[in-house]
N, C-alpha and C positions, 0 to 999 in steps of 0.2 A: 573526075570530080563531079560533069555533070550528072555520071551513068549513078554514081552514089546517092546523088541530092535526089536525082529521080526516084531510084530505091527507099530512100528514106520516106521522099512524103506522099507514094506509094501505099509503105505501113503503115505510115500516121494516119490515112484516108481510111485503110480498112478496118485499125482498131477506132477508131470515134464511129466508122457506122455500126462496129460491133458494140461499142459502150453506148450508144444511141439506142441498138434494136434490144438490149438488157435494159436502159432505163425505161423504153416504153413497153417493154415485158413487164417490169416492176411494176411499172401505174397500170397497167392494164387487173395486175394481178389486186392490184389495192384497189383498182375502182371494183372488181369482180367482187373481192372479198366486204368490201364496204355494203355493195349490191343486196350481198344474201345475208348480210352479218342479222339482218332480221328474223329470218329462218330457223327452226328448231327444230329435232325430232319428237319422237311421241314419251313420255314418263315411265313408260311401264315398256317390258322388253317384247317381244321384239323393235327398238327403238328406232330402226329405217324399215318399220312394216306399218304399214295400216291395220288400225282396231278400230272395233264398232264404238258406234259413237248413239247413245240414247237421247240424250236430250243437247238439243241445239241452243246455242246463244240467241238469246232474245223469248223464248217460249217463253208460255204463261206458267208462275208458279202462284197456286193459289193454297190459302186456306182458310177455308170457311168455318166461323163460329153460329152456323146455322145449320139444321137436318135435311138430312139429301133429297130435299124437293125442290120440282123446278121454280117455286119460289123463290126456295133459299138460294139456289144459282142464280137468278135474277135481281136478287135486290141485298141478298145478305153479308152482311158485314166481316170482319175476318182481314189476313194478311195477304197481299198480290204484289206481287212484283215480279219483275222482270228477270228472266237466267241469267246472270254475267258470266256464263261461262262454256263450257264443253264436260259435258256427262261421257268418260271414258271406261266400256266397259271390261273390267275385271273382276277373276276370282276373289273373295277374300283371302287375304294375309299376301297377294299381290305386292314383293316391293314396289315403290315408284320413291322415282327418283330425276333429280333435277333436270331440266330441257336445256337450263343455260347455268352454265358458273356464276357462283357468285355470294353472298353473304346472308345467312338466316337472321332477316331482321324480325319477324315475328312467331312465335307458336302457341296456340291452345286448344290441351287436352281433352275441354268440354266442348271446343266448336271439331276436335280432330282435322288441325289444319295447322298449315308447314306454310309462313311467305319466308317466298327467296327475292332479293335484289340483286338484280343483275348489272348493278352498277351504272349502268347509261341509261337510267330514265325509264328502264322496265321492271317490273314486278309480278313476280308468277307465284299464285296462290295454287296451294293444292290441298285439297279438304277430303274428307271422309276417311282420312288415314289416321294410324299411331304415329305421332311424332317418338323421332329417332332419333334428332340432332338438338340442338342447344341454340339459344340467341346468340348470334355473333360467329358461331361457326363458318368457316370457310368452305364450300360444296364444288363438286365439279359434275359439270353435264355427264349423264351417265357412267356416273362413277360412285359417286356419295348415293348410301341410302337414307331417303330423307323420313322415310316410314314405308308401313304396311297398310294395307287397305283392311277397316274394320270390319269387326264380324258384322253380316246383312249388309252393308251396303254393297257390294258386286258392283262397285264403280269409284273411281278418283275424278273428281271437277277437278277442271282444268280453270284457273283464270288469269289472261296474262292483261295488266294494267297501263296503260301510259301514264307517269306520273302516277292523278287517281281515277282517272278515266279508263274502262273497261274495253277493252277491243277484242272485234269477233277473235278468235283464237284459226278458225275455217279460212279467213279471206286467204288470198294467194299470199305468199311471201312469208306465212307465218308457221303453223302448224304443218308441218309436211313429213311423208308423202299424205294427201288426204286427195280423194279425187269424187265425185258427186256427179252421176250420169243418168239418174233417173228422176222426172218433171215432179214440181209439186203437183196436187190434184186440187178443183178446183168444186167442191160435193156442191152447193149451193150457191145464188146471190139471191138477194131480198131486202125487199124496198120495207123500210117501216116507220110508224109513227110514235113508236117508242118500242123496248127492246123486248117487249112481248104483244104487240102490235104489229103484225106483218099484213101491211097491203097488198091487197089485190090488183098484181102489175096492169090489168087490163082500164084503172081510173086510179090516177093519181093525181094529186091535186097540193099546193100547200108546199111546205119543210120538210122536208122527209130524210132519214137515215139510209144511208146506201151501206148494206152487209155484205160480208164474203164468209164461208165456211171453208177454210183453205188448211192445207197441211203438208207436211211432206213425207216423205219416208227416210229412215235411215240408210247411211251412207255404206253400212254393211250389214250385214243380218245379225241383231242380237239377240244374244242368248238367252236361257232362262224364262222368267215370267215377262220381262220387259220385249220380249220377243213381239214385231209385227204393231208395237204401238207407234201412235205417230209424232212425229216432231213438226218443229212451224217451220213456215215459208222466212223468207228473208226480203223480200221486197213484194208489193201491191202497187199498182197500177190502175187506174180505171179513167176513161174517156165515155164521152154519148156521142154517137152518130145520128144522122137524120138516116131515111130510105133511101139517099142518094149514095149512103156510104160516106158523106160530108161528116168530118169531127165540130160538132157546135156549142160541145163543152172540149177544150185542149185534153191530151192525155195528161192524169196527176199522178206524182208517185207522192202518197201519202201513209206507206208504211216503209222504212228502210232501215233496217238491221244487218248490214250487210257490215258495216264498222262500228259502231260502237250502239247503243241501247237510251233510250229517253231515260229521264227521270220516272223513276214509280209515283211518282204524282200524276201520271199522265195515261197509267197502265190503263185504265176505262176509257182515256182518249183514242188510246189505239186496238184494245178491245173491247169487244160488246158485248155488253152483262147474258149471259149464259155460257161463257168461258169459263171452261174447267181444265187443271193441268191433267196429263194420266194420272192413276190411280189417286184421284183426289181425295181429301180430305176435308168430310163435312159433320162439324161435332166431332163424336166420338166414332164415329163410322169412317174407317177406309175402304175404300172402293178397290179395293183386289184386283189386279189384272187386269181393271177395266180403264179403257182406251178415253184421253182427254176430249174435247171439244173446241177447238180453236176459233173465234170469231173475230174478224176483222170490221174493225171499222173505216167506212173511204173518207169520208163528210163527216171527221168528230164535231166541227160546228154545225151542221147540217148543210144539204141541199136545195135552195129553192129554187122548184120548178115552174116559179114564174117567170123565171128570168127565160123561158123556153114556150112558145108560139105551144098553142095547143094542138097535140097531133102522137103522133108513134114514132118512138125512138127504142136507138138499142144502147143500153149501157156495158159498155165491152169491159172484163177483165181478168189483168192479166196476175199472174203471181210466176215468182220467181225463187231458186232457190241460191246459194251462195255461189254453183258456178255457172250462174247463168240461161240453164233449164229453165224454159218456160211451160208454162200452162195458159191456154185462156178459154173463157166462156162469156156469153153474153146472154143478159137480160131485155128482151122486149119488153116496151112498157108502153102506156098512152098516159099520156098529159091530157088534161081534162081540168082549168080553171077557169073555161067561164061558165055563163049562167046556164041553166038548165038541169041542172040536180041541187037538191039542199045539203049535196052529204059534207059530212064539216073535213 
Protein backbone atom coordinates (compact mmCIF):
# COMPACT_ATOMS: atom_id res chain seq x y z
CA UNK A 1 0.00 0.00 0.00
CA UNK A 2 2.85 2.19 0.98
CA UNK A 3 5.06 1.01 -2.14
CA UNK A 4 1.77 2.28 -4.38
CA UNK A 5 0.93 5.66 -2.62
CA UNK A 6 4.79 6.17 -3.04
CA UNK A 7 4.26 5.38 -6.94
CA UNK A 8 1.45 7.32 -7.28
CA UNK A 9 2.70 10.63 -5.95
CA UNK A 10 6.00 9.90 -7.64
CA UNK A 11 3.74 10.40 -11.09
CA UNK A 12 1.79 13.12 -9.85
CA UNK A 13 5.24 15.07 -9.04
CA UNK A 14 6.56 14.46 -12.57
CA UNK A 15 3.38 15.24 -14.66
CA UNK A 16 2.74 18.83 -12.65
CA UNK A 17 6.73 19.61 -13.34
CA UNK A 18 5.83 18.47 -16.93
CA UNK A 19 2.41 20.61 -17.17
CA UNK A 20 4.52 23.44 -15.17
CA UNK A 21 7.67 23.21 -17.78
CA UNK A 22 4.53 23.46 -20.93
CA UNK A 23 2.83 26.31 -19.27
CA UNK A 24 5.99 28.23 -19.01
CA UNK A 25 6.89 27.16 -22.61
CA UNK A 26 3.39 28.57 -23.45
CA UNK A 27 4.17 32.12 -21.64
CA UNK A 28 7.52 32.16 -22.74
CA UNK A 29 6.17 31.50 -26.36
CA UNK A 30 3.35 34.37 -25.91
CA UNK A 31 5.71 36.88 -24.26
CA UNK A 32 8.31 35.88 -27.48
CA UNK A 33 5.40 36.27 -29.75
CA UNK A 34 3.83 39.49 -28.07
CA UNK A 35 7.97 40.60 -28.28
CA UNK A 36 8.23 40.72 -32.07
CA UNK A 37 4.31 40.85 -32.96
CA UNK A 38 5.72 44.56 -33.93
CA UNK A 39 8.07 43.22 -36.56
CA UNK A 40 7.32 43.00 -40.24
CA UNK A 41 8.96 41.89 -43.50
CA UNK A 42 9.59 44.01 -46.56
CA UNK A 43 6.26 44.67 -49.28
CA UNK A 44 7.75 43.64 -52.19
CA UNK A 45 9.45 40.12 -52.78
CA UNK A 46 11.99 39.00 -51.67
CA UNK A 47 10.09 39.61 -48.33
CA UNK A 48 12.75 38.16 -45.56
CA UNK A 49 15.59 40.00 -47.87
CA UNK A 50 16.80 43.37 -47.72
CA UNK A 51 16.00 46.13 -50.55
CA UNK A 52 17.54 49.49 -51.11
CA UNK A 53 15.98 52.01 -49.63
CA UNK A 54 16.31 55.85 -51.26
CA UNK A 55 14.83 58.10 -49.16
CA UNK A 56 14.79 58.02 -45.34
CA UNK A 57 12.08 58.86 -42.83
CA UNK A 58 12.43 62.36 -41.84
CA UNK A 59 14.31 63.85 -45.20
CA UNK A 60 13.62 67.10 -46.60
CA UNK A 61 10.79 67.11 -49.26
CA UNK A 62 10.72 70.36 -50.85
CA UNK A 63 8.96 72.14 -53.57
CA UNK A 64 9.73 75.37 -54.59
CA UNK A 65 7.23 77.83 -56.46
CA UNK A 66 10.56 79.93 -57.23
CA UNK A 67 13.46 79.59 -60.11
CA UNK A 68 16.59 77.59 -59.19
CA UNK A 69 18.62 80.29 -57.81
CA UNK A 70 20.29 80.41 -54.70
CA UNK A 71 17.74 82.83 -53.84
CA UNK A 72 14.84 81.03 -54.50
CA UNK A 73 16.52 78.24 -52.19
CA UNK A 74 16.95 80.67 -49.60
CA UNK A 75 13.93 82.61 -49.00
CA UNK A 76 11.35 81.11 -51.63
CA UNK A 77 7.96 79.97 -50.98
CA UNK A 78 6.47 76.54 -52.09
CA UNK A 79 5.61 73.16 -50.14
CA UNK A 80 8.18 71.35 -47.41
CA UNK A 81 7.71 68.90 -45.33
CA UNK A 82 8.78 66.22 -43.79
CA UNK A 83 9.18 62.19 -45.33
CA UNK A 84 6.70 59.99 -43.25
CA UNK A 85 7.98 57.34 -44.49
CA UNK A 86 10.56 54.66 -46.28
CA UNK A 87 11.29 55.16 -50.26
CA UNK A 88 11.54 51.34 -51.18
CA UNK A 89 13.28 50.71 -54.37
CA UNK A 90 11.42 48.82 -57.17
CA UNK A 91 11.02 47.98 -60.69
CA UNK A 92 7.82 49.32 -62.05
CA UNK A 93 4.76 47.02 -62.26
CA UNK A 94 6.60 45.65 -59.02
CA UNK A 95 3.64 43.76 -56.97
CA UNK A 96 3.66 44.91 -53.31
CA UNK A 97 1.90 43.71 -51.12
CA UNK A 98 0.75 43.83 -47.38
CA UNK A 99 3.56 43.59 -44.24
CA UNK A 100 0.77 42.91 -41.82
CA UNK A 101 -2.88 41.21 -42.25
CA UNK A 102 -5.61 43.06 -41.98
CA UNK A 103 -8.44 45.35 -43.52
CA UNK A 104 -8.12 47.99 -46.67
CA UNK A 105 -9.62 50.94 -44.82
CA UNK A 106 -8.59 53.42 -47.50
CA UNK A 107 -7.54 53.77 -51.46
CA UNK A 108 -7.02 56.50 -54.12
CA UNK A 109 -6.28 56.24 -57.66
CA UNK A 110 -5.08 59.89 -58.10
CA UNK A 111 -2.92 59.80 -54.83
CA UNK A 112 -2.01 55.76 -56.08
CA UNK A 113 -2.04 54.60 -52.47
CA UNK A 114 -3.45 51.37 -50.80
CA UNK A 115 -4.05 51.95 -46.25
CA UNK A 116 -4.25 48.78 -44.69
CA UNK A 117 -5.17 48.46 -40.88
CA UNK A 118 -3.86 46.14 -38.99
CA UNK A 119 -6.24 45.99 -36.56
CA UNK A 120 -4.30 47.00 -33.19
CA UNK A 121 -3.64 50.45 -33.50
CA UNK A 122 -1.36 50.27 -36.86
CA UNK A 123 -1.70 51.51 -40.12
CA UNK A 124 0.36 50.86 -43.17
CA UNK A 125 0.11 53.13 -46.03
CA UNK A 126 1.57 52.15 -49.40
CA UNK A 127 1.62 54.85 -52.22
CA UNK A 128 3.00 55.13 -55.65
CA UNK A 129 1.13 51.89 -56.68
CA UNK A 130 -2.33 50.72 -58.71
CA UNK A 131 -4.63 49.83 -56.23
CA UNK A 132 -5.89 46.16 -56.66
CA UNK A 133 -8.13 45.77 -53.74
CA UNK A 134 -11.44 47.29 -52.60
CA UNK A 135 -12.31 49.27 -49.24
CA UNK A 136 -13.23 46.73 -46.66
CA UNK A 137 -11.34 43.98 -48.15
CA UNK A 138 -9.65 41.44 -46.00
CA UNK A 139 -5.62 41.15 -46.90
CA UNK A 140 -3.07 38.73 -45.73
CA UNK A 141 0.77 39.54 -45.06
CA UNK A 142 2.42 38.47 -48.15
CA UNK A 143 -0.25 37.02 -49.78
CA UNK A 144 -2.91 39.53 -50.98
CA UNK A 145 -1.74 41.80 -53.84
CA UNK A 146 -2.44 45.04 -52.88
CA UNK A 147 -1.16 46.74 -56.33
CA UNK A 148 1.67 47.40 -58.60
CA UNK A 149 4.08 49.91 -58.63
CA UNK A 150 3.39 52.85 -61.26
CA UNK A 151 4.86 53.43 -64.42
CA UNK A 152 8.17 55.97 -63.34
CA UNK A 153 8.00 55.72 -60.02
CA UNK A 154 10.80 52.74 -59.31
CA UNK A 155 9.64 52.79 -55.80
CA UNK A 156 6.59 51.89 -53.08
CA UNK A 157 6.66 54.53 -49.69
CA UNK A 158 6.34 52.60 -47.00
CA UNK A 159 4.26 54.45 -44.08
CA UNK A 160 3.46 52.56 -41.11
CA UNK A 161 1.27 54.96 -38.58
CA UNK A 162 0.50 54.77 -34.70
CA UNK A 163 -2.97 55.47 -34.58
CA UNK A 164 -2.15 58.99 -36.65
CA UNK A 165 1.29 59.36 -35.67
CA UNK A 166 3.94 58.43 -38.22
CA UNK A 167 6.83 56.14 -36.98
CA UNK A 168 10.34 55.57 -38.51
CA UNK A 169 9.42 52.25 -40.40
CA UNK A 170 13.95 51.62 -40.00
CA UNK A 171 13.96 51.65 -35.95
CA UNK A 172 14.71 48.13 -34.61
CA UNK A 173 11.68 46.01 -34.05
CA UNK A 174 9.90 47.19 -36.93
CA UNK A 175 10.82 46.87 -40.70
CA UNK A 176 13.20 43.97 -40.88
CA UNK A 177 15.70 42.36 -42.02
CA UNK A 178 17.19 46.17 -42.48
CA UNK A 179 20.72 46.51 -41.18
CA UNK A 180 22.87 50.21 -41.62
CA UNK A 181 26.67 49.90 -41.14
CA UNK A 182 28.05 52.80 -42.65
CA UNK A 183 28.37 56.65 -40.62
CA UNK A 184 26.53 59.65 -41.81
CA UNK A 185 29.23 62.19 -43.13
CA UNK A 186 29.40 65.29 -41.64
CA UNK A 187 30.64 67.96 -45.17
CA UNK A 188 30.39 71.13 -43.07
CA UNK A 189 29.37 73.29 -39.76
CA UNK A 190 28.93 77.18 -39.91
CA UNK A 191 28.35 79.73 -37.68
CA UNK A 192 25.74 82.41 -39.07
CA UNK A 193 23.95 85.53 -38.67
CA UNK A 194 21.19 84.62 -40.98
CA UNK A 195 20.88 81.74 -43.48
CA UNK A 196 23.06 83.36 -46.18
CA UNK A 197 25.35 85.13 -43.64
CA UNK A 198 28.18 82.78 -42.68
CA UNK A 199 30.59 84.06 -39.98
CA UNK A 200 33.82 84.10 -39.88
CA UNK A 201 34.71 81.45 -37.02
CA UNK A 202 37.81 83.39 -36.21
CA UNK A 203 35.19 86.77 -34.35
CA UNK A 204 32.04 86.00 -33.22
CA UNK A 205 30.20 88.03 -31.29
CA UNK A 206 26.14 88.31 -30.56
CA UNK A 207 23.15 85.37 -31.61
CA UNK A 208 24.37 83.45 -33.99
CA UNK A 209 22.82 80.15 -35.94
CA UNK A 210 24.89 77.07 -35.45
CA UNK A 211 24.55 74.76 -39.12
CA UNK A 212 25.43 71.39 -39.99
CA UNK A 213 25.55 70.03 -43.64
CA UNK A 214 24.98 66.44 -42.78
CA UNK A 215 23.69 63.36 -44.70
CA UNK A 216 23.85 59.92 -45.03
CA UNK A 217 24.11 57.30 -47.46
CA UNK A 218 21.87 54.55 -48.43
CA UNK A 219 21.49 51.40 -46.59
CA UNK A 220 22.08 49.50 -49.95
CA UNK A 221 23.20 50.64 -53.43
CA UNK A 222 20.38 51.84 -55.43
CA UNK A 223 19.72 51.50 -58.67
CA UNK A 224 19.07 53.62 -61.64
CA UNK A 225 19.29 57.47 -61.62
CA UNK A 226 18.56 57.57 -57.80
CA UNK A 227 21.83 55.73 -57.54
CA UNK A 228 24.80 57.37 -54.92
CA UNK A 229 22.19 60.33 -53.82
CA UNK A 230 22.09 60.92 -50.40
CA UNK A 231 19.58 60.56 -47.75
CA UNK A 232 19.32 62.43 -43.94
CA UNK A 233 20.93 61.66 -40.74
CA UNK A 234 18.47 60.64 -37.91
CA UNK A 235 19.80 62.24 -35.02
CA UNK A 236 22.32 65.75 -34.35
CA UNK A 237 24.07 66.36 -31.43
CA UNK A 238 26.21 69.37 -30.66
CA UNK A 239 28.20 70.61 -27.36
CA UNK A 240 31.17 73.67 -27.12
CA UNK A 241 34.11 72.76 -25.15
CA UNK A 242 36.72 75.15 -23.84
CA UNK A 243 40.73 74.27 -24.57
CA UNK A 244 40.71 72.23 -21.62
CA UNK A 245 38.34 69.82 -23.36
CA UNK A 246 35.84 71.22 -20.47
CA UNK A 247 31.83 70.85 -22.10
CA UNK A 248 30.52 74.72 -21.08
CA UNK A 249 27.70 74.39 -23.23
CA UNK A 250 26.05 70.38 -22.15
CA UNK A 251 25.77 68.15 -25.23
CA UNK A 252 22.12 68.93 -27.20
CA UNK A 253 20.37 66.56 -29.18
CA UNK A 254 18.23 68.90 -31.00
CA UNK A 255 17.42 66.90 -34.28
CA UNK A 256 15.86 63.35 -33.56
CA UNK A 257 14.02 61.42 -36.20
CA UNK A 258 14.90 58.34 -35.03
CA UNK A 259 10.73 57.71 -34.06
CA UNK A 260 8.53 59.52 -35.27
CA UNK A 261 8.95 63.28 -37.29
CA UNK A 262 7.87 67.02 -35.94
CA UNK A 263 5.05 68.79 -37.36
CA UNK A 264 5.85 70.65 -40.92
CA UNK A 265 5.41 73.72 -39.24
CA UNK A 266 8.59 73.23 -37.84
CA UNK A 267 10.45 71.94 -41.09
CA UNK A 268 12.58 75.53 -41.13
CA UNK A 269 12.99 74.95 -37.45
CA UNK A 270 14.93 72.03 -37.99
CA UNK A 271 16.27 72.87 -41.38
CA UNK A 272 18.12 75.82 -42.75
CA UNK A 273 16.85 77.72 -45.75
CA UNK A 274 19.20 76.38 -48.44
CA UNK A 275 17.76 72.80 -48.08
CA UNK A 276 16.91 71.13 -51.07
CA UNK A 277 15.45 67.45 -51.41
CA UNK A 278 17.24 65.42 -54.46
CA UNK A 279 16.23 66.15 -57.58
CA UNK A 280 14.42 69.11 -56.50
CA UNK A 281 11.91 70.98 -57.92
CA UNK A 282 11.97 74.72 -58.52
CA UNK A 283 9.18 76.12 -60.79
CA UNK A 284 9.01 74.38 -63.62
CA UNK A 285 12.50 73.15 -63.68
CA UNK A 286 13.49 69.52 -62.20
CA UNK A 287 16.77 69.10 -61.30
CA UNK A 288 17.63 65.55 -62.86
CA UNK A 289 19.88 63.25 -61.08
CA UNK A 290 21.04 65.97 -59.21
CA UNK A 291 21.86 65.21 -55.54
CA UNK A 292 19.82 67.29 -52.42
CA UNK A 293 21.40 69.47 -49.80
CA UNK A 294 20.47 68.80 -46.31
CA UNK A 295 21.02 71.58 -43.64
CA UNK A 296 20.50 71.18 -40.12
CA UNK A 297 19.74 73.45 -37.77
CA UNK A 298 21.23 73.10 -33.74
CA UNK A 299 20.05 76.62 -32.17
CA UNK A 300 16.41 77.01 -34.15
CA UNK A 301 15.97 79.81 -31.42
CA UNK A 302 19.55 80.90 -31.63
CA UNK A 303 22.65 80.83 -29.78
CA UNK A 304 23.91 83.48 -27.57
CA UNK A 305 27.43 83.71 -27.15
CA UNK A 306 27.30 85.88 -24.51
CA UNK A 307 26.47 83.74 -22.17
CA UNK A 308 30.27 82.45 -22.95
CA UNK A 309 33.66 84.39 -21.26
CA UNK A 310 35.42 85.66 -24.47
CA UNK A 311 38.05 83.38 -25.90
CA UNK A 312 38.24 80.00 -28.38
CA UNK A 313 36.04 77.30 -28.16
CA UNK A 314 35.26 74.14 -30.23
CA UNK A 315 31.64 73.40 -31.07
CA UNK A 316 31.69 69.58 -31.41
CA UNK A 317 29.18 67.66 -33.65
CA UNK A 318 28.00 64.68 -33.79
CA UNK A 319 25.32 63.17 -36.23
CA UNK A 320 23.90 59.96 -36.23
CA UNK A 321 22.15 57.43 -38.37
CA UNK A 322 19.22 55.02 -37.26
CA UNK A 323 21.49 52.35 -36.07
CA UNK A 324 23.63 54.28 -34.21
CA UNK A 325 26.77 55.11 -36.70
CA UNK A 326 28.25 57.91 -35.63
CA UNK A 327 30.02 60.78 -37.36
CA UNK A 328 31.66 63.90 -35.69
CA UNK A 329 33.46 67.11 -36.56
CA UNK A 330 34.26 70.19 -34.73
CA UNK A 331 34.30 73.79 -35.34
CA UNK A 332 36.88 76.09 -33.75
CA UNK A 333 35.54 79.51 -33.15
CA UNK A 334 36.62 82.74 -30.91
CA UNK A 335 34.14 84.60 -29.05
CA UNK A 336 34.85 88.16 -29.26
CA UNK A 337 32.03 90.61 -27.36
CA UNK A 338 33.85 92.99 -25.74
CA UNK A 339 35.01 96.28 -26.72
CA UNK A 340 37.52 96.77 -29.25
CA UNK A 341 36.01 96.29 -32.63
CA UNK A 342 32.74 98.11 -33.94
CA UNK A 343 31.65 95.12 -35.97
CA UNK A 344 27.86 94.65 -35.25
Amino acid sequence: MTTQAHHLNRTTRITLVLLLAAVLAGALAVTTATASSGSYNWPIKPFDREHPVRGNFGDPRTLFNTPPTTDGALSGGGSFQFHFGVDISAPDGTPVYPVASGTVVSISTKQERVNVSAGDGRTFEYWHIAPAVRVGARVTAAETVLGRVVRGAKHVHLTELHGHTPVNPAQVGHLTPYSDHVAPRIRSISIRKSASTVELPNFVRGSVDLVVDASDTTNRAVPGIWAGLPVGAARLAWRVDDMRGHAVVANQVTVDITTTIPSNSDFWNVYERGTYQNMSVFGTHYSYMQPGRYLYRLAPRGFDTRQLKDGVYDLVVTAMDIRGNSARETLRFTVHNGAGWSGS
